[in-house]
C-alpha positions in Angstrom: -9.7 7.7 30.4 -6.1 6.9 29.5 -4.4 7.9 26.9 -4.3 4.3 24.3 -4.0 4.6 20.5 -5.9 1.5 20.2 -8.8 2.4 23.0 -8.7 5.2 20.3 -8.4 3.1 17.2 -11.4 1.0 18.4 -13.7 3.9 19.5 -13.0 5.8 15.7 -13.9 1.9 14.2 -17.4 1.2 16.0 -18.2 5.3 15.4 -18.1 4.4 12.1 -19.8 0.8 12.4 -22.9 2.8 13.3 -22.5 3.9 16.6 -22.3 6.6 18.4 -19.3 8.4 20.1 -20.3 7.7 24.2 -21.5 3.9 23.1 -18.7 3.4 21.7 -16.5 4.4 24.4 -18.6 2.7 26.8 -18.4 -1.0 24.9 -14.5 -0.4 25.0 -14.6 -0.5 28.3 -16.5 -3.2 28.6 -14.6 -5.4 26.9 -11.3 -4.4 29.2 -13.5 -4.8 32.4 -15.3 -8.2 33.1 -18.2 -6.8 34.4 -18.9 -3.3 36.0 -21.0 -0.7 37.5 -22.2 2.3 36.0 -19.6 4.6 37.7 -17.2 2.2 36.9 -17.4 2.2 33.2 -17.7 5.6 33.4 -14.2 6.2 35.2 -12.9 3.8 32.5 -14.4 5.2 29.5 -14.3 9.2 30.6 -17.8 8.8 29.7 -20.4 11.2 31.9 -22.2 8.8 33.9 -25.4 10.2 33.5 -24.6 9.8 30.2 -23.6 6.6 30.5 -27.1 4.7 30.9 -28.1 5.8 27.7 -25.2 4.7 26.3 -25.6 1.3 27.9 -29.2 1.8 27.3 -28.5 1.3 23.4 -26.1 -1.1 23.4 -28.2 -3.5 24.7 -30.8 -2.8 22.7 -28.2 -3.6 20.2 -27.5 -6.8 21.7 -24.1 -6.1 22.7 -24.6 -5.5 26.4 -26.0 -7.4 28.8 -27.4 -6.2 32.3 -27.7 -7.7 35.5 -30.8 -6.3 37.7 -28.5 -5.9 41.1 -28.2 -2.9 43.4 -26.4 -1.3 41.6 -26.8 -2.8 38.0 -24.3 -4.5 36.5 -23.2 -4.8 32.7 -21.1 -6.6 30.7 -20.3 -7.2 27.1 -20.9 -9.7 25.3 -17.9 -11.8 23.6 -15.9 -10.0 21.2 -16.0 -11.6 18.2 -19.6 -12.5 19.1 -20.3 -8.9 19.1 -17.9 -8.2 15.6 -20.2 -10.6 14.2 -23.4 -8.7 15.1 -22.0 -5.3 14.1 -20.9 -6.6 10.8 -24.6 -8.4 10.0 -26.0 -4.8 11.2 -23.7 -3.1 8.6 -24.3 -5.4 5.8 -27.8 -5.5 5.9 -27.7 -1.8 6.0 -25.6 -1.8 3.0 -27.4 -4.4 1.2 -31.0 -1.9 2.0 -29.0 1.4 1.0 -28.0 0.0 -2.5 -31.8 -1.2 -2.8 -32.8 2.4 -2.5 -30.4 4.0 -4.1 -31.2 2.1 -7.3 -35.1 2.1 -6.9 -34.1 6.3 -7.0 -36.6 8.1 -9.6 -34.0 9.2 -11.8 -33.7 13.4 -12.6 -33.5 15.0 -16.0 -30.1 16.4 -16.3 -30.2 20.0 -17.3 -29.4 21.6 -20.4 -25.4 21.7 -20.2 -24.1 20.4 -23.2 -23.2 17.2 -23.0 -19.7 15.9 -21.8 -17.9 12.9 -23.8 -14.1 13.6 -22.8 -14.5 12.7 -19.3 -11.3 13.0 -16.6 -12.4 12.4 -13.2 -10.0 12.4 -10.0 -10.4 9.3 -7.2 -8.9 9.1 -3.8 -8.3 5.9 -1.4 -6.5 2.6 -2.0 -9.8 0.9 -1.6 -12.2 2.9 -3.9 -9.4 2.7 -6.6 -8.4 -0.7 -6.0 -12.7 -1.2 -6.5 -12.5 0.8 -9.9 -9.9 -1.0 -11.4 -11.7 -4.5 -10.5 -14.8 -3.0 -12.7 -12.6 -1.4 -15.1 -11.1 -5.3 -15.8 -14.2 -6.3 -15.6 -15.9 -4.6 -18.3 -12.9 -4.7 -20.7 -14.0 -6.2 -24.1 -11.0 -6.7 -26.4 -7.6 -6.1 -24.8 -5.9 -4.4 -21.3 -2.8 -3.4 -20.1 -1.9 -2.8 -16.8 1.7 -2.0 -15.8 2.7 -1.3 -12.2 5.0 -1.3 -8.9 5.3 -5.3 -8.0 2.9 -5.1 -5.0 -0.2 -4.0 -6.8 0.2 -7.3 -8.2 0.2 -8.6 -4.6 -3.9 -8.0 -4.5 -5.2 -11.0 -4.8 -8.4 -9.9 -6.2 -7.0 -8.0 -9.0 -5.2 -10.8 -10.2 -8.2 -13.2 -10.2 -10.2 -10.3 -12.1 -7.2 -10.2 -14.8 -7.6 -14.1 -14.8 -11.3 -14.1 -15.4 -10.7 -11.5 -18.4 -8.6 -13.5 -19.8 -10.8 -17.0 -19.8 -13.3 -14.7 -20.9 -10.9 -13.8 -24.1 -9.6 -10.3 -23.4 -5.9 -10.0 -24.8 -4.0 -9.1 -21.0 -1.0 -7.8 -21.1 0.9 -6.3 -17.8 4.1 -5.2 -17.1 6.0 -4.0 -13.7 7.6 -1.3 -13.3 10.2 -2.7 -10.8 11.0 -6.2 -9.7 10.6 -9.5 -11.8 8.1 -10.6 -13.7 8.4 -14.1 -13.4 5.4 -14.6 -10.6 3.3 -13.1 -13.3 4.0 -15.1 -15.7 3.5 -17.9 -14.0 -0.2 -16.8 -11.7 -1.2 -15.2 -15.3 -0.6 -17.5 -18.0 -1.8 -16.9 -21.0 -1.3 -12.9 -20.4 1.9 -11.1 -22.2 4.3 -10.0 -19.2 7.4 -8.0 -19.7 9.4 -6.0 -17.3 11.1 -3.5 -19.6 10.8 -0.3 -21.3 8.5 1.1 -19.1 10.6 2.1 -16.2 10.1 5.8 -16.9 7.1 5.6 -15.8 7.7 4.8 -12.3 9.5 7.6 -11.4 11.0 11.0 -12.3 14.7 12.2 -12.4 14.1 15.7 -11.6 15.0 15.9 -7.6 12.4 18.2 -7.1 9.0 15.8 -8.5 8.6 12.9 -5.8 5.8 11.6 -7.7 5.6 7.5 -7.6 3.7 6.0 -9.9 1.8 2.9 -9.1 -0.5 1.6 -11.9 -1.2 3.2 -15.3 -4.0 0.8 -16.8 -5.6 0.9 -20.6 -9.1 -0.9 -21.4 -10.1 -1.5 -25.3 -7.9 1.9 -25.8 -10.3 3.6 -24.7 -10.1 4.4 -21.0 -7.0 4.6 -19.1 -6.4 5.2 -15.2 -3.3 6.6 -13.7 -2.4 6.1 -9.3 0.7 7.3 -8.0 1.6 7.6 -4.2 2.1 10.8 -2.2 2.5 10.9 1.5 0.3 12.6 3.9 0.5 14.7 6.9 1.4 11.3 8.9 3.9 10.4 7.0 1.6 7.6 5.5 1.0 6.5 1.7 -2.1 7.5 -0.1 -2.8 6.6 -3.5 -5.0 9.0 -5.4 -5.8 8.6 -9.3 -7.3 10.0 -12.6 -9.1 8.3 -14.9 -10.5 9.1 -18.3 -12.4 7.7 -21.3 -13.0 8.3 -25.2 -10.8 7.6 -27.6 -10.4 11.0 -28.5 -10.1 12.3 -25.1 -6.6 14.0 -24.9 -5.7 12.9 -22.0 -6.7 8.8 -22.8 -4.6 9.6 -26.2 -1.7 10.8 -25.2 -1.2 8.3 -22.4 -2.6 5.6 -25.1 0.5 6.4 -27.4 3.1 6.6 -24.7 2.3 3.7 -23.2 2.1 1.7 -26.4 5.1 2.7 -27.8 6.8 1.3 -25.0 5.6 -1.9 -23.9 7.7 -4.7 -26.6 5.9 -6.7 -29.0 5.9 -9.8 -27.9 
């Protein structure tokens, strides 16, 4: 097969969709050929074709393939977004049966460690900490602060989530950490919004520590998460975090009284 980042791209996608590596490579090529014989798809997709009726053979099982009973057979996909639609009902119902299990789970007796109250725990991904700052907001009681580079607030989500917390009653207060904060105060009325005194946050002035912040958030003083950007081996953004909770925890403290002796009354 030749070499094509998104032939690539779409393969990785449906692999992790559920299917496996040949069927995926075999639907590519359907969806680039209009219809086509076995040994066709299979000069296409690089895909053995012995290999490739079983691949075929699931697919349209799957209802993504469909065959026509000539000499030799002939397949063809189905339309694309017709067949987005079907892997994305597949994966949702999966996902709505594995959080059904999950929580009907017998739960175990933990052991006899002692118990654990300053919890620090380390997170990885835009989405899973873009998701556990959602349900951080979420379960905020009294008061939050959230101060951050400009395009966090560009999440559309998150700011709906500081919204509800604040019809809800929660005192909101957010700051950025570059840019203006007029859009804020506008999208967030009724939240504090300031743009200084918390610029040493974003970034340090030693040469040598390329650290960029991105959000430091505080719920109810109680629980604080930290993200900052770091690049990885393509060159790319990641945003990886810590977060912690108890108001004695040293790590919550500390960040509690820096953060708070920065950000203005007002």
């Amino acid at each position: 097969m030749e070499g094509n980042s998104d032939v690539d791209e779409a393969v990785e996608i449906l692999q992790q969709m559920g299917l496996k590596e040949y069927e995926a490579r075999c639907f590519v090529a359907l969806t680039r050929l209009s219809e086509a014989t076995a040994k066709r798809i299979s000069e296409v997709s690089d895909v053995p074709r012995t290999r490739v009726y079983d691949a075929i053979r699931v697919l349209e099982t799957k209802g993504l393939v469909e065959v026509q009973h000539t000499n030799p057979k002939l397949f063809r996909s189905i339309p694309v977004e017709e067949a987005v639609g079907n892997l994305l009902d597949t994966f949702e119902s999966r996902g709505s049966r594995l959080s059904d299990t999950l929580h009907g789970l017998e739960s175990v007796s933990p052991d006899d460690s002692p118990e654990v109250c300053h919890e620090v725990w380390a997170l990885s991904g835009d989405r899973a900490i873009s998701n556990r700052s959602y349900q951080l907001i979420d379960d905020a009681e009294e008061e939050l602060a959230l101060v951050a580079r400009s395009e966090v607030f560009e999440d559309g989500e998150l700011v709906a989530r500081l919204g509800s917390a604040l019809d809800r009653g929660v005192d909101v207060t957010v700051g950025t950490l570059d840019g203006s904060p007029d859009g804020l105060r506008e999208t967030l009325s009724g939240a504090d919004v300031f743009s200084s005194g918390v610029g040493w946050i974003a970034s340090s002035s030693d040469a040598e520590d390329s650290t960029e912040i991105r959000r430091v958030m505080l719920f109810d003083r109680e629980t604080i998460l930290v993200s900052s950007d770091h690049a990885t081996d393509s060159d790319a953004s990641e945003e990886t975090a810590v977060f912690g909770h108890g108001f004695n925890n040293g790590l919550v403290a500390v960040l509690r009284r820096m953060l708070l002796s920065r950000i203005p009354d007002g």
